[in-house]
C-alpha positions as CSV (number, residue, x, y, z in Angstrom):
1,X,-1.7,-7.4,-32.6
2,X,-3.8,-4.7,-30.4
3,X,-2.3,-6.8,-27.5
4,X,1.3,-6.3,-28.7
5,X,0.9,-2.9,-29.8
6,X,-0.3,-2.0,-26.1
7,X,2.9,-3.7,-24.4
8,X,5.4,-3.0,-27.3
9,X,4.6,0.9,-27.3
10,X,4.5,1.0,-23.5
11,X,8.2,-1.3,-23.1
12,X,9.6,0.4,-25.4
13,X,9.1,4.0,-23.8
14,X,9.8,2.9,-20.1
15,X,13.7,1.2,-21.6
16,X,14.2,4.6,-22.9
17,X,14.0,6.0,-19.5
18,X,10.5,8.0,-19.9
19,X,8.6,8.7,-16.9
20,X,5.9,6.0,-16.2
21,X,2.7,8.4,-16.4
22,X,4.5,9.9,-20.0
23,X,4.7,5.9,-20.8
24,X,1.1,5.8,-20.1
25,X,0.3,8.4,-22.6
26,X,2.6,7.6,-25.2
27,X,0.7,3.7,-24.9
28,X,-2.6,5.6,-25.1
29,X,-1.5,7.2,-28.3
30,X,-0.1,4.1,-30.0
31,X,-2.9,2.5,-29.7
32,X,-5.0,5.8,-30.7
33,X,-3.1,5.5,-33.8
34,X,-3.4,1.8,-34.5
35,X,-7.6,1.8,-34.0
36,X,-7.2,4.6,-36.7
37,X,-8.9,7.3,-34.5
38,X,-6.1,9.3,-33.1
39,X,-7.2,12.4,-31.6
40,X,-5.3,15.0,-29.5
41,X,-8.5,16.8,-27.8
42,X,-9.8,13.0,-26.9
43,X,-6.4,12.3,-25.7
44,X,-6.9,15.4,-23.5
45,X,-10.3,15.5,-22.5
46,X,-9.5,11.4,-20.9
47,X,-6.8,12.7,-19.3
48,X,-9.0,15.7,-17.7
49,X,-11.7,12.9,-16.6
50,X,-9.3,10.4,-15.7
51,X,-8.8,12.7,-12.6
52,X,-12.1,14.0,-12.0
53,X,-13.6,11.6,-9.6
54,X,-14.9,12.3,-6.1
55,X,-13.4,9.0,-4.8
56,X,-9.8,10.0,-5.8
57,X,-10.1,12.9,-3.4
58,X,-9.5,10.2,-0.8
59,X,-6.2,10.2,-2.2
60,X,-4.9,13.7,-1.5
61,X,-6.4,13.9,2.1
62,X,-4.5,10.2,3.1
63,X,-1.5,11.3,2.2
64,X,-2.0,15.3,4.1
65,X,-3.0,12.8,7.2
66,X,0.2,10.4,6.7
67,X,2.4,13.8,6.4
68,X,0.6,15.2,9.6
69,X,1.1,12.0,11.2
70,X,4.5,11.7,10.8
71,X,6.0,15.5,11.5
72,X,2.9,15.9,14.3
73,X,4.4,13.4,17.2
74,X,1.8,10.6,16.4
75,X,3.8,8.2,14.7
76,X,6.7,8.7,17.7
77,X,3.8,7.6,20.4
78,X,2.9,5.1,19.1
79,X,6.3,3.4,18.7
80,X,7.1,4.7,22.3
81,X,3.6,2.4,23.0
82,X,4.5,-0.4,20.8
83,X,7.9,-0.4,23.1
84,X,6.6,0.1,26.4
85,X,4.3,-3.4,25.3
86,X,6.7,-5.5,23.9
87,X,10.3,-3.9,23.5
88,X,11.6,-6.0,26.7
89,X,11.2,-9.6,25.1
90,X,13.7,-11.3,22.7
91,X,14.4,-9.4,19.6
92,X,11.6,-7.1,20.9
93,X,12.5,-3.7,18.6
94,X,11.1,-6.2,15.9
95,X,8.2,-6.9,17.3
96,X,7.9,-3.5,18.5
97,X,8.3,-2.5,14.8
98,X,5.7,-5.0,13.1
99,X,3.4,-3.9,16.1
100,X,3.7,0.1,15.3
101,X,3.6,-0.8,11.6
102,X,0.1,-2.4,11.8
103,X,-1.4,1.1,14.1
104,X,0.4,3.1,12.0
105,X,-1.2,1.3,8.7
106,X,-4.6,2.3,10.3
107,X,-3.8,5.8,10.2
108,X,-2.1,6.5,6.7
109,X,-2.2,4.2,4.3
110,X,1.1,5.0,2.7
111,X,3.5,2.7,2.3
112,X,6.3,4.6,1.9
113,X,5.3,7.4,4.4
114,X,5.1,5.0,7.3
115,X,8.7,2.6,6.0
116,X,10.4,6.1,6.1
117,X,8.5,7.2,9.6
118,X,9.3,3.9,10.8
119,X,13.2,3.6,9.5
120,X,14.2,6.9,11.1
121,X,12.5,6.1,14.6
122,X,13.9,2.0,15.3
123,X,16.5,1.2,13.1
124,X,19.5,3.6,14.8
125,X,18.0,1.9,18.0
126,X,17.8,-1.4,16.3
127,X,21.5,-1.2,15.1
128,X,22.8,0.3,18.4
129,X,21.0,-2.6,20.3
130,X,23.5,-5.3,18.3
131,X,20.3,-6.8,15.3
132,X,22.0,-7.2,12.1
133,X,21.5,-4.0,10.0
134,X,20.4,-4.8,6.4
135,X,17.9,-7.7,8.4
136,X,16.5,-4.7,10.7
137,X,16.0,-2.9,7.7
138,X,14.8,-5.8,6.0
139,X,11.7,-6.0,8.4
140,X,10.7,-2.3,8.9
141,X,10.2,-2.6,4.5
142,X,8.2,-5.4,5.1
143,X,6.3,-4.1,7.7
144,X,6.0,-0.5,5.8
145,X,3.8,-2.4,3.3
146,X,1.1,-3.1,5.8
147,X,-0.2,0.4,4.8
148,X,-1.9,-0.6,1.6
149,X,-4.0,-3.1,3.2
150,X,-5.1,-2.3,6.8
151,X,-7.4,0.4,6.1
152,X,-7.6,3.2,5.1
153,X,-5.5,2.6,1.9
154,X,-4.6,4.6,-0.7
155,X,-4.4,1.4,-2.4
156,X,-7.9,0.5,-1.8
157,X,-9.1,3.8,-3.4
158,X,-7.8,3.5,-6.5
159,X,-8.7,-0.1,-7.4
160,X,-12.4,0.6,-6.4
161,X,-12.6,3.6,-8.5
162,X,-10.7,1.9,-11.5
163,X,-12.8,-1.7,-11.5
164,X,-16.6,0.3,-9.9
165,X,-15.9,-2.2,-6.8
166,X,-17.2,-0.8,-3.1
167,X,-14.2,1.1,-1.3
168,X,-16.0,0.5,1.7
169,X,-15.9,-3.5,1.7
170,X,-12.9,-3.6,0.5
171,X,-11.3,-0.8,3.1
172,X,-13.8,-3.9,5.3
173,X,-12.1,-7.1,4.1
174,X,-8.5,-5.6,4.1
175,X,-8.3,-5.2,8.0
176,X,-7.4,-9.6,8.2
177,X,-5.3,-10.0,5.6
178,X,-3.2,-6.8,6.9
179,X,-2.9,-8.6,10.8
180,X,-1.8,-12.3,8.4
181,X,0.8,-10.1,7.0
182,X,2.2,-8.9,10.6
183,X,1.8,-12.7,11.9
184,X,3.7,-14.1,9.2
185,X,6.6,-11.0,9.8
186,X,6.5,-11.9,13.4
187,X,7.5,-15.7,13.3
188,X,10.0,-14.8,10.6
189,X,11.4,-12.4,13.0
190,X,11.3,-14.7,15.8
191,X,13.0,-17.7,13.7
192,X,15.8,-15.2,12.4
193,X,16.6,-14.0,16.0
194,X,16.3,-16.8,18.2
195,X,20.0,-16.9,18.2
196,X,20.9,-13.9,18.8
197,X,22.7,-12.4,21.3
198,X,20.9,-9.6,22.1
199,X,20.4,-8.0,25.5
200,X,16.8,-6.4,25.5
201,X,15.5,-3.5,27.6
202,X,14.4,-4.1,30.5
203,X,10.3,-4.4,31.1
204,X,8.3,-1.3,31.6
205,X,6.7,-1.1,34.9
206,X,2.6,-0.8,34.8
207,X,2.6,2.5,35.4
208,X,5.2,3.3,32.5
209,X,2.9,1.0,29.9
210,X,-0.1,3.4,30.7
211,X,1.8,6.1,30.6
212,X,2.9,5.3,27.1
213,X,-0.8,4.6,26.4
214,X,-2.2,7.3,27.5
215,X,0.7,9.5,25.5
216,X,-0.9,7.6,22.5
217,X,-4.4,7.6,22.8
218,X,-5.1,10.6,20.2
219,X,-3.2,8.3,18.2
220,X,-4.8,5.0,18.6
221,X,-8.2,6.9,18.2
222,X,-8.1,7.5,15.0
223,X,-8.3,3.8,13.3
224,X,-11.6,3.1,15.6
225,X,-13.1,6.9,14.3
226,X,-12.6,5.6,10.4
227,X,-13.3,1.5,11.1
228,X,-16.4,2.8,12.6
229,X,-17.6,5.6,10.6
230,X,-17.4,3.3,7.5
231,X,-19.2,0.5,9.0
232,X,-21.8,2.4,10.2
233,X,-22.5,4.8,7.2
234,X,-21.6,7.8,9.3
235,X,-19.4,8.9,6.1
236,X,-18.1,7.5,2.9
237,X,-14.5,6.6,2.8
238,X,-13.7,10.3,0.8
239,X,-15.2,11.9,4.2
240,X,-13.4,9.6,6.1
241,X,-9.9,10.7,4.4
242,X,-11.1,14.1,5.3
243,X,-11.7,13.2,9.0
244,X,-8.2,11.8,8.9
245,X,-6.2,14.6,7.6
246,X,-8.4,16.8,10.0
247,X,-8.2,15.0,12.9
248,X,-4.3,14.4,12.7
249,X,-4.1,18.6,12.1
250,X,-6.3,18.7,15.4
251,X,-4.4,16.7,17.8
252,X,-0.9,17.9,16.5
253,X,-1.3,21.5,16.5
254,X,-3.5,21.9,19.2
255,X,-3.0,18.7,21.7
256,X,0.4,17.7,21.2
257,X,1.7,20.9,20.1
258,X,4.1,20.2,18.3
259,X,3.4,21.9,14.7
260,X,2.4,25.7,14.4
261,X,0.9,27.0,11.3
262,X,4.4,27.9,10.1
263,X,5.6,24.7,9.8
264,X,2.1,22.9,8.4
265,X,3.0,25.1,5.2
266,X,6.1,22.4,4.0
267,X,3.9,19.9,5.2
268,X,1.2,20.6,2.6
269,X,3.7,21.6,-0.6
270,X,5.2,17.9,0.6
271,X,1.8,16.3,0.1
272,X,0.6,18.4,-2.9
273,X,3.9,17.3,-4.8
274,X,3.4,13.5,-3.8
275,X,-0.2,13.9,-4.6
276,X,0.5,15.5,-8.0
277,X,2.7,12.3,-8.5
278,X,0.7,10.0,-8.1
279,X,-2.4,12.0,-9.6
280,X,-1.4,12.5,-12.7
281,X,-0.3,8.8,-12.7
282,X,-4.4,8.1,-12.4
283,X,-5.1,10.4,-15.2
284,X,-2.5,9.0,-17.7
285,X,-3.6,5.5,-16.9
286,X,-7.2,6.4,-17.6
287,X,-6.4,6.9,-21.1
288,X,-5.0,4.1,-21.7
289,X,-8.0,1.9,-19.1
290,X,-10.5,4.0,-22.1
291,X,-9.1,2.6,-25.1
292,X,-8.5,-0.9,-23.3
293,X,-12.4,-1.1,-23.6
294,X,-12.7,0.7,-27.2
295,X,-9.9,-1.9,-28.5
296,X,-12.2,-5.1,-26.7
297,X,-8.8,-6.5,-25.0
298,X,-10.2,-7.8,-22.4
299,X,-12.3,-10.2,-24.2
300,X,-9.0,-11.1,-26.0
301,X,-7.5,-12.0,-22.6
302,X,-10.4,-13.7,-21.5
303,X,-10.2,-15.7,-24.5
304,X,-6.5,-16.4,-23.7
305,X,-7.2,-17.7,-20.4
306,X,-10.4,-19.4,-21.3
307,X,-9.2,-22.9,-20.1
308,X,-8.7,-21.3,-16.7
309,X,-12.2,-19.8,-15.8
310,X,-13.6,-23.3,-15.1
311,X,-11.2,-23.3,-12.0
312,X,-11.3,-19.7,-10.1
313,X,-8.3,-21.1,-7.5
314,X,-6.0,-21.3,-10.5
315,X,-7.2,-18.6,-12.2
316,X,-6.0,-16.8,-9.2
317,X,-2.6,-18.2,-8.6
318,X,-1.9,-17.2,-12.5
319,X,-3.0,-13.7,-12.0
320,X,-1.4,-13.3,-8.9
321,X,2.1,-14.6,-10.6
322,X,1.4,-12.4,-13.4
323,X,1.3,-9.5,-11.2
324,X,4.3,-10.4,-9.3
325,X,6.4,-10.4,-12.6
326,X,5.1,-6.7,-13.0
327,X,5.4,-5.5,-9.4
328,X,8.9,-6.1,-10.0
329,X,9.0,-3.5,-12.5
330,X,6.2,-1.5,-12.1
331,X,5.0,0.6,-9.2
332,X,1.8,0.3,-7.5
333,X,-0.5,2.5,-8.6
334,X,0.2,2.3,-12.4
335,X,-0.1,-1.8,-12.4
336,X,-3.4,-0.9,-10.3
337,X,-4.3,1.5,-13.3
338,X,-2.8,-1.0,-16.0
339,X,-4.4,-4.1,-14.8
340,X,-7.2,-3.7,-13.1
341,X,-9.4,-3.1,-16.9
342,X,-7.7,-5.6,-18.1
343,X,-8.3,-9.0,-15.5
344,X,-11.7,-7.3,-14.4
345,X,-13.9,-9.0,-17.2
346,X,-11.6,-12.1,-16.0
347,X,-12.2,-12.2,-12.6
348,X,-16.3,-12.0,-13.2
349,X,-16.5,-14.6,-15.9
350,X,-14.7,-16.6,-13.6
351,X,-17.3,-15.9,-10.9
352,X,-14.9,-14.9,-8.5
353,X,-16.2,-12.3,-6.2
354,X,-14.5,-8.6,-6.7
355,X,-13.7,-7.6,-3.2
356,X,-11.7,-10.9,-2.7
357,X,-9.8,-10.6,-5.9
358,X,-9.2,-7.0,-5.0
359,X,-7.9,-8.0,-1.7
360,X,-5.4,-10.4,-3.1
361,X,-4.2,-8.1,-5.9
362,X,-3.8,-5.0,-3.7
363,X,-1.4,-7.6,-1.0
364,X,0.2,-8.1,-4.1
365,X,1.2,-5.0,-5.1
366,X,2.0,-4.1,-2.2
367,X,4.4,-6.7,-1.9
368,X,5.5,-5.3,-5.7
369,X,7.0,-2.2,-3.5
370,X,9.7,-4.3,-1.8
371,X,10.5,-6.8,-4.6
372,X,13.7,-5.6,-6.4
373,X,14.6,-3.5,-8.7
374,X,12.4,-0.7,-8.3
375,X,10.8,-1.7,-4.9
376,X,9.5,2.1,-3.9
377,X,9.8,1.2,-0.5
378,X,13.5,-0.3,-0.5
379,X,14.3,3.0,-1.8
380,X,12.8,4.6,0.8
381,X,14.5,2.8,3.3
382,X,17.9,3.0,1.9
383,X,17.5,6.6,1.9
384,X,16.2,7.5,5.4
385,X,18.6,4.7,6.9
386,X,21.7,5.6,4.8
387,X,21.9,1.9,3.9
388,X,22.6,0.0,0.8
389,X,20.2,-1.0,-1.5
390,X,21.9,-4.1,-1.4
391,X,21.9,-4.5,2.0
392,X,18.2,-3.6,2.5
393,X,17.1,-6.2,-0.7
394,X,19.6,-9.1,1.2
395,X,17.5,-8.5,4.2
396,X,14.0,-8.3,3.1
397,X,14.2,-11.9,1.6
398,X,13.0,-13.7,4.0
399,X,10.4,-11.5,5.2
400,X,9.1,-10.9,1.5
401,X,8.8,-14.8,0.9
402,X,6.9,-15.4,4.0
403,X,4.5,-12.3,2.9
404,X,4.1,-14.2,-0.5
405,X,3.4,-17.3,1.5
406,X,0.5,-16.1,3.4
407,X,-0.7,-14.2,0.5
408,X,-0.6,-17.9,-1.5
409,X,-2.4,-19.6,1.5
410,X,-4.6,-17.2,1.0
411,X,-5.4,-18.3,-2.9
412,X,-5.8,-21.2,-1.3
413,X,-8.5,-20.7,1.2
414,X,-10.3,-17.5,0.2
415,X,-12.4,-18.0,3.5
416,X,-9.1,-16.7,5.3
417,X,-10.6,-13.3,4.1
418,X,-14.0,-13.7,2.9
419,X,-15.2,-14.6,6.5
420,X,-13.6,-12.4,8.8
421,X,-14.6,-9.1,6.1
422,X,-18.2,-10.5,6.5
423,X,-18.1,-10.0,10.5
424,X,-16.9,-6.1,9.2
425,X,-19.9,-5.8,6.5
C-alpha cells in the first residue's frame, strides 16, 4: 500500500502538469499523511537540509565553469583542435564532434551545456558540408551526454551525496565508461556515413595542428588539473568544482580575453537560475528520500526482488531496465533523487559493489536525457539548431541503441569498469 501511495500521489501530480520538484513534495506529503505523522514544519525543515550539504556545492560551481566555458572561447578551441586532428577524414565533423564532446565532458559536466555548445558550433558546418541534418543532430545529443560520465559530473555529485558513496572514485571509475561511450558513437558514425558523399576538408598542415593546439592548451589543461588533484588528494571534488569555475574565469577574462566583467554578470544570473533548478529539485527529493527510510520501502523492494539477489548480473540488467522505463519520463537528477534510496539497500544485499552500480545507473540516466519524450537534451538541441524534435529523436536512434549496447556489455563484464577505475584509485 506505502508502495502505491508513493507512485500513485507522485503520477497523479506529474499527469496534471505540476512541476517535478512540486511532485516531489506533494509525494512527500501523501505519504506524511498515510504514516499518520503529517507535519508542515518537518516537511520544511527536510526541505531546508535536503540542500544543505557541502558536496552539493560542487553543483553550482560546475555549472558557473560550464557557462564560463562556453561564452569564454574554450569550448570554440577546442573544436577548432578536434578539427585541425581529425576534420579531413571521412565524415570527419562527426568525429570531430564525438572527439570535442569527450574534452569538453572533462571540463563541465553538463549535458545540456555542452549538446547546446556543441549544436551551435558543428551542426551549420555539418549541414553546409552535405551530412543529413536530423543524423548530425542525432550525434552531437548523443555525444552531449558524455558530460555526466567523464568527470567532473554533476551527475556524479548527486548520487554520491544521495547513496554516502565516494564522489571521488566514482568521478575515478567514470573516466572508461565515458571514452566506451565515444567508441561506440564513433563506429556508429562511421557505419552510417561510409556511403556518403561527402567531400571533407582538406588536412591541416603540421604547423596548423599545433597551432590549433597551442590555441587550446588553457583548455585541455583543465581535465589534467581536476584528474590529478582528485587522485592525489590535493582537494576534494567540491574544491575541485571551485578550481574549475575559477580557472575557466582566469583564462577567459584574462588570457583569451574574450569576457569583461560586464558581460560575466548574465553569465552568473544564467547559472544561479539553472542552479536554483536543479537545487531545489535536490531539496524536494530529500523529503521524499526521508520518509522512504521512515516508511521501510526499501526492505519492501528488497523483498520484491528477493529471488534476484542470488545473481548480482541480473539483478543489474533489471534495475538498469527499470531505470530506462523512467528516464523516459523522468529527468536526471530527480530519478537520481527518486531511486537511488530506494535500490541502494538492493544493490548491497546483493553484494554488488556501490561505485560500479553507480557507474552504470549514472550512463543510464544519462542516456534517459536523449530517450524520447522528455529527453532534456533533444530539447536542447532542437532549440539551438532550429530543428524538429522529430527530426532530432529520428536521428539519435541509432546512436542511443549503440550507447545502451555498451552500457549492457557493460552489465555483462563489470571488469570493463572495475579494472581500468582501479589503475585511477
Amino acid at each position: 500500500m506505502t508502495i502505491a501511495i508513493f507512485l500513485g500521489s507522485m503520477i497523479a501530480a506529474m499527469a496534471l502538469g505540476v512541476p517535478i520538484a512540486f511532485s516531489l513534495l506533494l509525494c512527500g506529503a501523501a505519504l506524511m499523511w498515510h504514516l499518520g505523522m503529517f507535519d508542515a514544519q518537518i516537511l520544511a525543515q527536510n526541505v531546508i537540509e535536503g540542500a544543505n550539504s557541502f558536496p552539493l556545492l560542487a553543483v553550482p560551481f560546475f555549472m558557473l565553469a560550464g557557462e564560463v566555458m562556453n561564452a569564454g572561447g574554450l569550448s570554440r578551441r577546442i573544436v577548432n583542435f578536434a578539427m585541425a586532428l581529425v576534420g579531413h577524414v571521412r565524415g570527419g565533423l562527426g568525429y570531430v564532434t564525438i572527439v570535442a564532446a569527450v574534452i569538453m565532458a572533462s571540463l563541465s559536466g553538463s549535458a545540456v551545456a555542452d549538446a547546446a555548445a556543441l549544436t551551435a558550433l558543428l551542426l551549420p558546418m555539418m549541414v553546409a558540408a552535405g551530412h543529413d541534418r536530423a543524423r548530425s543532430a542525432g550525434l552531437i545529443a548523443s555525444a552531449g551526454i558524455i558530460a555526466p560520465i567523464i568527470p567532473p559530473s554533476i551527475g556524479f555529485v548527486i548520487f554520491g551525496v544521495s547513496a554516502n558513496v565516494s564522489i571521488s572514485k566514482l568521478f575515478m571509475a567514470g573516466i572508461f565508461p565515458g571514452v566506451w561511450l565515444a567508441v561506440s558513437l564513433w563506429f556508429t558514425w562511421w557505419y552510417l556515413v561510409r556511403k556518403e558523399r561527402v567531400v571533407p576538408p582538406p588536412r591541416k598542415s603540421a604547423t596548423e595542428v599545433l597551432g590549433a593546439l597551442k590555441d587550446a592548451t588553457w583548455a585541455l589543461v583543465l581535465p589534467f588539473i581536476i584528474v590529478f588533484g582528485l587522485k592525489f588528494g590535493v582537494f576534494t571534488p567540491t574544491e575541485a568544482a571551485v578550481v574549475a569555475a575559477v580557472y575557466a574565469l582566469i583564462v577567459s577574462v584574462f588570457v583569451y580575453k574574450e569576457l569583461n566583467f560586464k558581460k560575466l554578470v548574465p553569465l552568473f544570473v544564467s547559472a544561479a537560475t539553472t542552479c536554483a533548478i536543479v537545487m531545489f529539485l535536490v531539496a524536494a527529493a530529500m523529503v521524499s528520500a526521508w520518509l522512504i527510510t521512515v516508511a521501510n520501502l526499501p526492505a519492501q523492494v528488497v523483498s520484491l526482488l528477493q529471488p534476484l539477489l542470488d545473481s548480482p548480473r541480473l539483478l543489474m540488467l533489471a534495475i538498469m531496465i527499470l531505470t530506462m522505463v523512467v528516464g523516459t519520463a523522468l529527468d536526471m537528477t530527480p530519478t537520481i533523487l527518486l531511486l537511488t534510496p530506494v535500490l541502494m539497500p538492493v544493490v548491497k544485499a546483493a553484494g554488488i559493489d556501490p561505485v560500479y552500480f553507480g557507474v552504470l545507473f549514472i550512463i543510464n540516466n544519462a542516456i534517459g536525457l536523449i530517450t524520447p519524450p522528455v529527453g532534456t537534451v533533444l530539447n536542447a538541441v532542437a532549440g539551438v539548431g532550429k530543428i524538429s524534435m522529430d527530426e532530432v529523436t529520428k536521428g539519435v536512434v541509432p546512436f542511443m541503441i549503440a550507447q545502451f549496447a555498451i552500457m549492457f556489455l557493460m552489465v555483462a563484464f563489470p571488469q570493463l569498469v572495475m579494472v581500468p577505475a582501479h589503475w585511477f584509485y
